[in-house]
ZAFI-790163 format. One record per residue (C-alpha): z, x, y. Coordinates in nm, 4 decimals. Layout:
BEGIN
<rec <Z X Y>>
...
***
This chain:
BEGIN
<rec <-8.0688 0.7417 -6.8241>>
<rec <-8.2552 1.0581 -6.9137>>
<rec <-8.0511 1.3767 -6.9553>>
<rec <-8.2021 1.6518 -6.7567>>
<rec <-8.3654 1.9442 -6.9800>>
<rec <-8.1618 2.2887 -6.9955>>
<rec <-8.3413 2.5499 -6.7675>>
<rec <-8.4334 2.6983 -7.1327>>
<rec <-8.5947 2.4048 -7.2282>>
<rec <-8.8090 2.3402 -6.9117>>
<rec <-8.9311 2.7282 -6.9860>>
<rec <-9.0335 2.6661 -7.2923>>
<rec <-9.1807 2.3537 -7.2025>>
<rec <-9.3891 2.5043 -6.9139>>
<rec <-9.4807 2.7780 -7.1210>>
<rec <-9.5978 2.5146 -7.4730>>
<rec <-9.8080 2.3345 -7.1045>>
<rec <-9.9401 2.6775 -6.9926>>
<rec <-10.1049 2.7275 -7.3096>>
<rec <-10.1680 2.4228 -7.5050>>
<rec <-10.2886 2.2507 -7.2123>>
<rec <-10.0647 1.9515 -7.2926>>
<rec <-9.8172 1.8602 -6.9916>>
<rec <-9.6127 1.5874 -7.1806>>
<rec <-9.3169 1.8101 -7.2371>>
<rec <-9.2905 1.8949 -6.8872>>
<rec <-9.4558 1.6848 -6.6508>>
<rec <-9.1786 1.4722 -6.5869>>
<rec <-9.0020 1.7122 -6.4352>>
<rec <-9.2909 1.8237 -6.2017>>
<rec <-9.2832 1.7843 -5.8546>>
<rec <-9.6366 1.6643 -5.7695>>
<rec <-9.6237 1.7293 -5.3485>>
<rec <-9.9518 1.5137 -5.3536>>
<rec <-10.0979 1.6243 -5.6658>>
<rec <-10.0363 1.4873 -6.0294>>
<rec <-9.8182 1.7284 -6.2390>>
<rec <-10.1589 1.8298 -6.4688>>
<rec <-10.3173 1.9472 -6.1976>>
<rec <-10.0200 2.1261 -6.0360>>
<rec <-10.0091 2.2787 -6.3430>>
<rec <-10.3731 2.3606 -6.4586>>
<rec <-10.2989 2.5974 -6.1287>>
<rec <-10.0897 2.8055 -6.3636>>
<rec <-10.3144 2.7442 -6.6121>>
<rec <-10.5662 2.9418 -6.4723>>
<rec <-10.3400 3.1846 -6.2734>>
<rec <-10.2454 3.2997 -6.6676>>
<rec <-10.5748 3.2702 -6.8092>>
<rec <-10.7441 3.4323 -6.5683>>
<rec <-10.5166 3.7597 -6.5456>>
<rec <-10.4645 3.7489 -6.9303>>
<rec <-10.8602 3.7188 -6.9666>>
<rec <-10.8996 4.0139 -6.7012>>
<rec <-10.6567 4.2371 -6.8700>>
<rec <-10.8533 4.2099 -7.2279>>
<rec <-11.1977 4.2705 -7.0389>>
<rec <-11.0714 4.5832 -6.8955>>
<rec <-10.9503 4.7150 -7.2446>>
<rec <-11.2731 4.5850 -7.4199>>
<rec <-11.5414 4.6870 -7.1526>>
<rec <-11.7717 4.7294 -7.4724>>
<rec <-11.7015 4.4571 -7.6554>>
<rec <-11.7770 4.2451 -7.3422>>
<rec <-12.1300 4.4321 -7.3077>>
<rec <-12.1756 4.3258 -7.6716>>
<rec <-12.1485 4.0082 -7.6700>>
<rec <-12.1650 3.9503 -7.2456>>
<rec <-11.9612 3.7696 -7.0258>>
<rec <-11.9951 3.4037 -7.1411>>
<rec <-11.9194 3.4641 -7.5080>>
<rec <-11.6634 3.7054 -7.3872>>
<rec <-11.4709 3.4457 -7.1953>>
<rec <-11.4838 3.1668 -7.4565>>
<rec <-11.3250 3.4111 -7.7039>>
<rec <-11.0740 3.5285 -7.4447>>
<rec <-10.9674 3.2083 -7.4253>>
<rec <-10.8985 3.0943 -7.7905>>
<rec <-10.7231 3.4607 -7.8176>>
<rec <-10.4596 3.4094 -7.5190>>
<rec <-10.3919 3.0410 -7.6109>>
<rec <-10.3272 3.1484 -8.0011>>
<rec <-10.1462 3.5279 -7.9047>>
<rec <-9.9909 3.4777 -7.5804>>
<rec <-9.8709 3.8046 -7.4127>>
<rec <-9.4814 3.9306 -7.5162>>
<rec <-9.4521 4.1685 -7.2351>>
<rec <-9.4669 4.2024 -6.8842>>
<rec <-9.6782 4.5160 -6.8843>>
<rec <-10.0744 4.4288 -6.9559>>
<rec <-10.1546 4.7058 -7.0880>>
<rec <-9.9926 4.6042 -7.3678>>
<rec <-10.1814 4.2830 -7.4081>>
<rec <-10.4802 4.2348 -7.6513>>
<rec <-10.3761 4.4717 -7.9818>>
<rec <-10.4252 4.1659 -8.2261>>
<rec <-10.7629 4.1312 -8.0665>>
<rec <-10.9824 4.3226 -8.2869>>
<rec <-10.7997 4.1478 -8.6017>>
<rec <-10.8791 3.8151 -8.4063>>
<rec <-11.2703 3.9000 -8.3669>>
<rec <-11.2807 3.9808 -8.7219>>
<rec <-11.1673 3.6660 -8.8480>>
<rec <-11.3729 3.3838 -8.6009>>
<rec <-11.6573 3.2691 -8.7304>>
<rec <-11.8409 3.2984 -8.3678>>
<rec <-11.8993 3.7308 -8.4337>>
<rec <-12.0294 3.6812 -8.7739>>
<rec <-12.3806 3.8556 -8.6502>>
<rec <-12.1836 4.1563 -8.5379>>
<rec <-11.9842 4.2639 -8.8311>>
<rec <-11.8696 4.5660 -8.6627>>
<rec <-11.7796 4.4142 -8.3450>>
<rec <-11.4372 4.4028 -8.4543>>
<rec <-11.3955 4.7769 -8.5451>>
<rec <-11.5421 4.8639 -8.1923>>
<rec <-11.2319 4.6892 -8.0445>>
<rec <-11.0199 4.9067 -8.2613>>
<rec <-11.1880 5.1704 -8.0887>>
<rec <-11.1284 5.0341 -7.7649>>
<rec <-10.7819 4.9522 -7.8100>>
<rec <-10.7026 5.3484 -8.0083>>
<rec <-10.8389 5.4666 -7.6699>>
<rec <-10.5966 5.2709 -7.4414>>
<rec <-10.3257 5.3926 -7.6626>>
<rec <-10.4306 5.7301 -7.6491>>
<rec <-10.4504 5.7203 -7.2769>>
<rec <-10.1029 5.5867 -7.2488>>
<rec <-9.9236 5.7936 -7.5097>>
<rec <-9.6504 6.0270 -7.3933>>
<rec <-9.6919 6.4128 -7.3144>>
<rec <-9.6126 6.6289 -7.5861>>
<rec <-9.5918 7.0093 -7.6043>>
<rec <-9.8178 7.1784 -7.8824>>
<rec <-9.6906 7.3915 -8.1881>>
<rec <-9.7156 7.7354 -8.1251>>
<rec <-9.9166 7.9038 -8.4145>>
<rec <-9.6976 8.1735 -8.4754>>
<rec <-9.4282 7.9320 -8.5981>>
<rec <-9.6338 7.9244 -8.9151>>
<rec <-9.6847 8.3082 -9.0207>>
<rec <-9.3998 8.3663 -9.1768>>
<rec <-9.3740 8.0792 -9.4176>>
<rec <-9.4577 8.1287 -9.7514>>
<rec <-9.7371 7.9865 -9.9594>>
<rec <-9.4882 7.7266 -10.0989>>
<rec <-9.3190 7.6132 -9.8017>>
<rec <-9.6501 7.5703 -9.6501>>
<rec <-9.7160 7.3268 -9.8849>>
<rec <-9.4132 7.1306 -9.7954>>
<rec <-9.4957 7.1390 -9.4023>>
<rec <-9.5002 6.7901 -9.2472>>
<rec <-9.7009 6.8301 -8.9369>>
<rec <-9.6553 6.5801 -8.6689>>
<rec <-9.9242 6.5298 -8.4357>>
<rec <-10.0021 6.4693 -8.0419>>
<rec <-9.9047 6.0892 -7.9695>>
<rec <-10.2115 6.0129 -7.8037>>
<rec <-10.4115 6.1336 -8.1793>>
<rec <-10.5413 5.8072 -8.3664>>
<rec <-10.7629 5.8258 -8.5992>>
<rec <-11.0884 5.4698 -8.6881>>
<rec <-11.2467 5.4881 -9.0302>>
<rec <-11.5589 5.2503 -8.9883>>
<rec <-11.8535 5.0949 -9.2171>>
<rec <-12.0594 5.0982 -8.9184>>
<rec <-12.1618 5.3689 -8.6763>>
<rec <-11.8783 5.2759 -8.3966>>
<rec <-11.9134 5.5737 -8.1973>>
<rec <-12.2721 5.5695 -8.1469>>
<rec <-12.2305 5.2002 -8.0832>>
<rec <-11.9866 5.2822 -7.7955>>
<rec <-12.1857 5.5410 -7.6516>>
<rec <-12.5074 5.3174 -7.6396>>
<rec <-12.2562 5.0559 -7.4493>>
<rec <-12.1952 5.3112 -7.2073>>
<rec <-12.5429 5.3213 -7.0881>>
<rec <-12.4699 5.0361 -6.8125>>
<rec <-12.8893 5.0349 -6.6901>>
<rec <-13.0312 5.0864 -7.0550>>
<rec <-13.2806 4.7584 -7.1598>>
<rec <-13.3045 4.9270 -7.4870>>
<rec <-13.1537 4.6845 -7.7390>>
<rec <-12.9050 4.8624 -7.9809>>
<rec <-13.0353 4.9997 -8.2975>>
<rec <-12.8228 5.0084 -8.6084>>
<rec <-12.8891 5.2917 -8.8644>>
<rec <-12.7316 5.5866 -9.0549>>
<rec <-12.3668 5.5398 -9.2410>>
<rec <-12.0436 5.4694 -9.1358>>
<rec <-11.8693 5.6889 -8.8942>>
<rec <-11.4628 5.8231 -8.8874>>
<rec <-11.3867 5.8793 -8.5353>>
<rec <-11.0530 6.1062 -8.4228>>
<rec <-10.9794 6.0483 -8.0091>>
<rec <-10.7176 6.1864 -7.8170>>
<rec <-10.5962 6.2502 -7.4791>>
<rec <-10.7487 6.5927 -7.2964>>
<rec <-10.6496 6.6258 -6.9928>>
<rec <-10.6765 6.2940 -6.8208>>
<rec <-11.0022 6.1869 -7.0542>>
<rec <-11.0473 6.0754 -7.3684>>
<rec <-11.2104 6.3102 -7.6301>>
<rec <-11.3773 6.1447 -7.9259>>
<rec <-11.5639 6.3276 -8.2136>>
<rec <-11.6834 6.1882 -8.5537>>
<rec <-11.5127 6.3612 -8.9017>>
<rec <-11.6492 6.3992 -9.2362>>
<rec <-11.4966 6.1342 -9.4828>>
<rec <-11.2566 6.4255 -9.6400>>
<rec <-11.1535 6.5758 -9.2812>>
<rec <-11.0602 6.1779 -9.2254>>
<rec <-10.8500 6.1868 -9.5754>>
<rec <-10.6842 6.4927 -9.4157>>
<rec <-10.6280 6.3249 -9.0577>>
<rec <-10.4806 6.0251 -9.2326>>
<rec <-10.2293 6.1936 -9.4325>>
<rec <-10.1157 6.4334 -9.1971>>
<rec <-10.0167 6.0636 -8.9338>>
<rec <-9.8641 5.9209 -9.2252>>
<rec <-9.6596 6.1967 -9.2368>>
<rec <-9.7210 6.3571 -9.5618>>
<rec <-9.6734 6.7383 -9.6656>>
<rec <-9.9716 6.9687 -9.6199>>
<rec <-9.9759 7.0324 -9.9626>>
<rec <-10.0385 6.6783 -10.1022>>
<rec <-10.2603 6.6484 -9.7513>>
<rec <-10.4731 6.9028 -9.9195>>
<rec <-10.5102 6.7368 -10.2429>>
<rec <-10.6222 6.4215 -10.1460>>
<rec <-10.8780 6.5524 -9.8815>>
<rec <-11.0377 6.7773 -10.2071>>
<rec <-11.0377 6.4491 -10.4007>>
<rec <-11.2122 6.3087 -10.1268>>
<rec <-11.4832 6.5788 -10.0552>>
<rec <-11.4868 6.8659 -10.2596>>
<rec <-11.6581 7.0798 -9.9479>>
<rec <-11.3608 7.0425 -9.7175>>
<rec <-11.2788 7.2652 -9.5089>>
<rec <-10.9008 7.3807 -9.4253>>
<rec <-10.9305 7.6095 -9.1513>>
<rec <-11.2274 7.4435 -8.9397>>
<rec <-10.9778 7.1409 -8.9945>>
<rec <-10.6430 7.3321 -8.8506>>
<rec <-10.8435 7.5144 -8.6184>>
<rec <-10.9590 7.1774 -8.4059>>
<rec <-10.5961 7.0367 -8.4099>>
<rec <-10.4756 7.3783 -8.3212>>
<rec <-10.7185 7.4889 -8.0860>>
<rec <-10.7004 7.1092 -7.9008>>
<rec <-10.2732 7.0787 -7.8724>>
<rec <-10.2643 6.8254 -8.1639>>
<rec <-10.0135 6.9587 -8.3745>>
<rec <-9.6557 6.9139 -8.1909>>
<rec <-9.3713 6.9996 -8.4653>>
<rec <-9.4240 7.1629 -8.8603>>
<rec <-9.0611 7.1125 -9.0791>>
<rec <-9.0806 7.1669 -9.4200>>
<rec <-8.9832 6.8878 -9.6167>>
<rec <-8.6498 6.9332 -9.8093>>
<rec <-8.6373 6.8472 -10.1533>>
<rec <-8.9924 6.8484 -10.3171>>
<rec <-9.0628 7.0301 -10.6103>>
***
């Protein structure tokens, strides 16, 4: 006599059936009401896959114009049956997907394919971050030189910042041109792109490779000081105050402590 599975064990049965396609764990246990227990459950099949696949065309609108619908949904595919979702909110589906595209052999031709999902996906999550209520400037004029230097600034949640090899944002932009026949045209260097949330739109500008060095520091949390250092290093011909002045003049810049206990 077979012992009936534990209702654990029939969900993670269903689930291995759901996306491996194989039903031998669970069809047993399958009612079939006049259909065999694969095809009552290649309904699910497709009831997952085809929500999961709509979810990651929605946050990759420009990937899928890249590449178009066919490649699109064979890709989609591989990526929900190897990273299937952990939440029950889809907007939180699809953030391995850009690591995914980079490493299939399928995108080769379009190396920067995968940093254009990045984009994507720093977009949804600027869209989504929480409110936040900017620094008021005059918190900073009476600090002196030194404790400037030790100032950890913590910026708007919706601020991300994508260092590329290829020119993503002009990329993106030329995907946005829905009627355009043109095909796309690769040229100039790399860009840095810093997006965040304005209002209810997304606000995207390119930054020069030393205003990126500052960007960077400044959301991993380091002190202005050494912030300042390493964007120098970077590009001698940085500039401070043009710097300050967009975070300032756009809300990014939330909170300014001075770290305790640096020389």
């Amino acid at each position: 006599m077979t012992t009936a599975p534990s209702l654990l064990e029939l969900q993670r049965a269903f689930s291995r059936s759901v996306f491996t396609g194989d039903p031998a764990g669970i069809a047993p246990w399958v009612a079939p009401h006049g259909l065999t227990a694969d095809e009552r459950l290649q309904i699910y099949r497709n009831m997952v896959f085809n929500t999961l696949g709509s979810a990651l065309k929605t946050s990759y609108p420009s990937v899928l114009r890249l590449v178009g619908e066919d490649c699109f949904d064979g890709v989609a595919a591989r990526y929900i049956a190897a990273v299937p979702s952990q939440s029950s909110n889809l907007q939180d589906y699809g953030a391995a997907f850009p690591d995914f595209l980079a490493a299939i052999p399928e995108t080769a031709e379009l190396p920067y394919l995968a940093d254009i999902a990045r984009l994507e996906w720093a977009r949804q999550l600027a869209y989504l971050a929480a409110e936040a209520t900017p620094l008021a400037p005059g918190r900073l004029t009476e600090r002196s030189e030194d404790e400037l230097a030790r100032t950890v600034f913590v910026l708007h949640p919706s601020v991300h910042l994508i260092d590329s090899r290829y020119p993503i944002l002009d990329i993106w932009r030329f995907c946005q041109e829905a009627d355009s026949q043109d095909r796309l045209q690769l040229g100039g260097h790399g860009q840095t792109v810093l997006l965040w949330r304005s209002d209810t739109q997304i606000a995207m500008q390119t930054i020069l490779p030393g205003g990126g060095c500052f960007i960077a520091g400044l959301l991993l949390g380091m002190p202005l000081g050494m912030v300042i250092d390493k964007a120098h290093a970077q590009d001698p011909a940085f500039d401070l105050a043009a710097h300050l002045h967009l975070l300032l003049q756009n809300g990014l810049l939330i909170d300014a402590h001075i770290e305790q206990g640096r020389s």
